[in-house]
N, C-alpha and C positions, 0 to 999 in steps of 0.2 A: 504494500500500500504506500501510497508518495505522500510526505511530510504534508502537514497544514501550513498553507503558505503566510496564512495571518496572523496565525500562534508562533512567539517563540520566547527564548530565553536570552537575554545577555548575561557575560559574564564577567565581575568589575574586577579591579586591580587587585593583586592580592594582597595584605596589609603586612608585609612582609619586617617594613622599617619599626611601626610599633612591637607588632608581638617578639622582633631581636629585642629592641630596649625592655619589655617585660620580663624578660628571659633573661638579659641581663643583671635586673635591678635581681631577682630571684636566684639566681645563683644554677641558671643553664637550664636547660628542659630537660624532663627525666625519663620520658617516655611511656608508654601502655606497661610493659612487661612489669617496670618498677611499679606503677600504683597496683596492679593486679596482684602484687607479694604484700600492697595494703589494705588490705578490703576490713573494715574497720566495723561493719554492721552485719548482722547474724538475720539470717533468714529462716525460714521453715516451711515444712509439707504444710498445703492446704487442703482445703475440701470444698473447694468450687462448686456453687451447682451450674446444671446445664445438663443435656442428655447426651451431647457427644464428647464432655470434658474427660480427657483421659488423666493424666494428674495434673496436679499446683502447687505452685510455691506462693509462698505470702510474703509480706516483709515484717519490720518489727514492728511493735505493739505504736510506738510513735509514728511511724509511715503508714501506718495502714489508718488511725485517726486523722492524721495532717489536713487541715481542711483548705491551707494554705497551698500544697503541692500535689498536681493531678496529673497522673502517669498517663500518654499517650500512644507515644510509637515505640514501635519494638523492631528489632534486627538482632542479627545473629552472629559470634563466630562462624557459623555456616556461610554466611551472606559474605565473609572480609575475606575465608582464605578456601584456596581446595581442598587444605586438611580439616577443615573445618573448627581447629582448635585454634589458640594464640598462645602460642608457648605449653602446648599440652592442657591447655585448659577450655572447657567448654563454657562459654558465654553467653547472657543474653543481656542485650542494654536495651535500656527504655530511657525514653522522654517524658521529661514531664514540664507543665508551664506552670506558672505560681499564679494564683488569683492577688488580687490588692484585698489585703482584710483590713480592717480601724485600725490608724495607727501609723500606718505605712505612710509617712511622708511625701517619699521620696518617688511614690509607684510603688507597681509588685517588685518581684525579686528576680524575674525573667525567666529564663530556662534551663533546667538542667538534664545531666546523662547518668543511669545507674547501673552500673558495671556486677552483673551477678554471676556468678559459678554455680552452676547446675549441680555439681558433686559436692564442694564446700558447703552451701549457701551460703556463702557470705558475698558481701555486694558492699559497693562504694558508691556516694553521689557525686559528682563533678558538677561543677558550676561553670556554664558556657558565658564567655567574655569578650567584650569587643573591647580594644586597647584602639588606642587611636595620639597621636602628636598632634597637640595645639600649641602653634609657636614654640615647639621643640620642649612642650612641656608633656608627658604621659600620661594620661589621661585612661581610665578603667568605667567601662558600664557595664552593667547585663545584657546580655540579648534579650529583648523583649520578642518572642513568638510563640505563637502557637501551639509548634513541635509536636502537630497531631499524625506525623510520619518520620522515622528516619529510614536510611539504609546505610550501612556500615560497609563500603566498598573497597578492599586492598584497606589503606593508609587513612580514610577519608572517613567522614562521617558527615552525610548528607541531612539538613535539618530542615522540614517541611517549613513555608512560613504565609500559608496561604495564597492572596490574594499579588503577594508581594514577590514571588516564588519561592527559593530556599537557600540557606545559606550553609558552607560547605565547613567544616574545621577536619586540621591533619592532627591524628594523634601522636604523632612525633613533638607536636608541639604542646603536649602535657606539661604545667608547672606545677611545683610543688610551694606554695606559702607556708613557710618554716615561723615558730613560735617567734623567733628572732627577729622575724621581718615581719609579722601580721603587725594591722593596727585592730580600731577596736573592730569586734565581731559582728557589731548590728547594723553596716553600711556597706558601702558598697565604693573603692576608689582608692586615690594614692595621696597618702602627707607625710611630710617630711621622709620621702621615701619607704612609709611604710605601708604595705598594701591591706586592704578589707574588701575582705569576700563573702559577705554574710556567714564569713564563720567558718567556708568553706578550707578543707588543707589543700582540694586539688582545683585549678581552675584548667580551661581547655579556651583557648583565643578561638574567635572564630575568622578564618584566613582570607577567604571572599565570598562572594554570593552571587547566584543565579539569579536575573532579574527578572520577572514575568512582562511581555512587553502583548501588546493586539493591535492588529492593524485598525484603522478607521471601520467601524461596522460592524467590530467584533467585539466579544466580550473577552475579557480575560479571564485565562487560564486558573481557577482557585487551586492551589497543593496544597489540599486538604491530609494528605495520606502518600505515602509512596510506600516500594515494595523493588526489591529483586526478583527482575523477570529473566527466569533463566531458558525460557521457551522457546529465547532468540538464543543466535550464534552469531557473535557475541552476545553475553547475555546484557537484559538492558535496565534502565529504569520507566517504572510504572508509578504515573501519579494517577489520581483520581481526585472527584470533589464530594466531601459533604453537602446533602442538598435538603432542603425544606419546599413545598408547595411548591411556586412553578420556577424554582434555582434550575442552571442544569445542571446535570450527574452526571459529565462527560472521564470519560476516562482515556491514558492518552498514554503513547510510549516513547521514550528517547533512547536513542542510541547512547551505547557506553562506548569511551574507546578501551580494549582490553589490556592496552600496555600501561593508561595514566588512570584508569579509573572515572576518569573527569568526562561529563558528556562531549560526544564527538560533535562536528560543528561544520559548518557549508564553508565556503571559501571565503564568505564576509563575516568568517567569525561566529557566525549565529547556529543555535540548537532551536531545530525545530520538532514538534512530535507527529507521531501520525495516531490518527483520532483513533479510536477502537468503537466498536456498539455502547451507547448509552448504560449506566447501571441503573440503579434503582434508588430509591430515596435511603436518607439517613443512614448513609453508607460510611464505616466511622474506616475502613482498610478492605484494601483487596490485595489479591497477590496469586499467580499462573502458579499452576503445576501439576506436571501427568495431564498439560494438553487441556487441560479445564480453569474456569476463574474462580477464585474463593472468597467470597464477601461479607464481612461484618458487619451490623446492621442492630442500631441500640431501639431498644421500648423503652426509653426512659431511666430513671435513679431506681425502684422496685420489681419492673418486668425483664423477665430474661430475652438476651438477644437472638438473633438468626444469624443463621450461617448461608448465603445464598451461593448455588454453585453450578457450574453448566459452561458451556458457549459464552462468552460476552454477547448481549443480548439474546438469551434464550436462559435465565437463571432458572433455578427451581429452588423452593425457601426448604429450609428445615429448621421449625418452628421451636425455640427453647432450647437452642442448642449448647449456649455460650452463657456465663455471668449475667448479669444487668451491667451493664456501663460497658461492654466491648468495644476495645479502640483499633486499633490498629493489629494489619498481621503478617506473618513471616512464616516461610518452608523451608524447615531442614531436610534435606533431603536424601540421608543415608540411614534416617528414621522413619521417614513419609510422615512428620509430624510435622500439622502448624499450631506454629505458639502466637499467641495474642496474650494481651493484658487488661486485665477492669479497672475503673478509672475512678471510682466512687468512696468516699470515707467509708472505715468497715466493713467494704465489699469491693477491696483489691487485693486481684491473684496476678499471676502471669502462668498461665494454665496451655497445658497441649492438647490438640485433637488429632485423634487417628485421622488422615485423610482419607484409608480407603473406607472408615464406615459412614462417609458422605456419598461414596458410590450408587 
């Protein structure tokens, strides 16, 4: 199928000069393998309901109340390498966005990344950061988005941002804020050379961003959700949209290149998708595999989700399949297991489903 000529993405410069100066003031970047020898939070089996949940893990007694931090996207050490582990460990990260609760001055607290081991449980939160130079001064925010998709590709960690598209960070670029160098814990920025990250020990810079662009006449592109499509060869990226009454529900695909990870691009630089069949409403993830689409689909904070699955455009629902609050989803594929995760206070898991008993 030939690209959508009115859809595409740009791609901005990468923020290369701040996140060196961050990494400097912090004492070098430390990388994925060293936080993953930090995993600081104790996880456990859950008991998800849902008629096709096969097991769950839950987090701790404080993350699962949080009413501040709501988990969204999920990807895999599946999705980053062929071996599917990262240093012998199997993973799964999730996104979550912060709401602004009373209090909150300054805005919410933006977005972050939860690094969990499936064998350990134990898991870590990263706080996502955009460093930027004003008049050569370093300058620290939050990312404010969404993060209702990631996908973890090689090096990369792709971060949904809606309307705006998404924005990209490399995990090489992992800092650590050391007791030495934090300031106080309830802000977010740099004084007197000392940084505050709500608290945070790991931050992750975010390097550049996809920019959603429409021709005159069109609407633009929402990345509500994305997904590793390994369907293609090369495999590719699959976004989709959250939709309400008459939103559309366009779901669309991008070429990867398979050597940089990073979308591939026409000769003026630009990533364009080619549209797929419409989905269906209230679509919170979708994600190809075994040749079929797999759709997540919330009833609200109390009704459990669907799982819709078939052809793009030819779904078939299977009712009560998932949680209440199903967000986003992901396929390991030497399991035939997809994982998703519930989004809701008291009723968050990140639970797997057998794929073939959607068959």
């Amino acid at each position: 199928m030939p690209a959508h000529p009115g859809l595409h993405l740009t791609r901005t410069e990468e923020n290369v000069a701040a996140i060196d100066a961050l990494a400097a003031l912090l004492g070098g970047r430390i990388g994925l393998e060293t936080m993953l020898g930090d995993l600081d939070r104790r996880g456990r089996r859950g008991f998800a309901p849902g008629l096709k949940v096969h097991r769950s893990f839950t987090f701790d007694a404080a993350d699962r109340r949080d009413e501040r931090w709501w988990p969204q996207g999920i990807s895999t050490s599946a999705d980053a390498s062929t071996s599917e582990t990262i240093g012998g460990r199997r993973i799964v990260a999730v996104s979550w966005y912060a709401k602004k609760l009373p209090g909150d001055e300054s805005g919410n607290h933006g977005s972050r990344l939860t690094f969990f081991d499936l064998d350990t449980r134990r898991y870590r939160h990263v706080l996502l950061v955009v460093p930027t130079l004003e008049d050569g001064r370093l300058v620290l925010a939050p990312l404010r988005a969404h993060a209702g998709g990631i996908v973890w590709s090689g090096p990369y960690v792709h971060v949904a941002a809606t309307a705006k598209g998404f924005h990209t960070c490399r995990l090489d670029d992992l800092l650590r804020v050391t007791d030495d160098l934090a300031g106080p814990a309830s802000g977010i920025g740099i004084e007197d050379d000392r940084v505050s990250s709500h608290g945070y020990r790991y931050v992750l810079p975010v390097r550049f961003a996809y920019s959603a662009v429409a021709a005159d006449g069109e609407e633009r592109l929402r990345y509500s959700f994305m997904s590793l499509d390994r369907e293609t060869t090369p495999p590719s990226l699959l976004v989709g949209e959250y939709a309400r009454g008459k939103q559309t529900r366009r779901l669309a695909r991008f070429a990867l290149d398979p050597d940089t990870h990073l979308l591939s691009t026409a000769e003026d630089g630009l990533a364009r998708p080619v549209l797929l069949d419409d989905g269906t409403r209230r679509m919170q993830g979708a994600v190809m595999a075994r040749g079929r689409l797999h759709v997540t689909t919330s009833e609200g904070p109390w009704g459990l989700g669907s799982l819709y699955v078939g052809p793009p455009g030819a779904l078939r629902r299977h009712r009560w399949a998932t949680p209440m609050g199903p967000e986003d989803i992901t396929y390991w594929p030497s399991t035939d297991l997809l994982w998703s995760v519930s989004e809701h206070p008291r009723r968050r898991w990140i639970y797997a489903v057998r794929r073939a008993s959607l068959d």
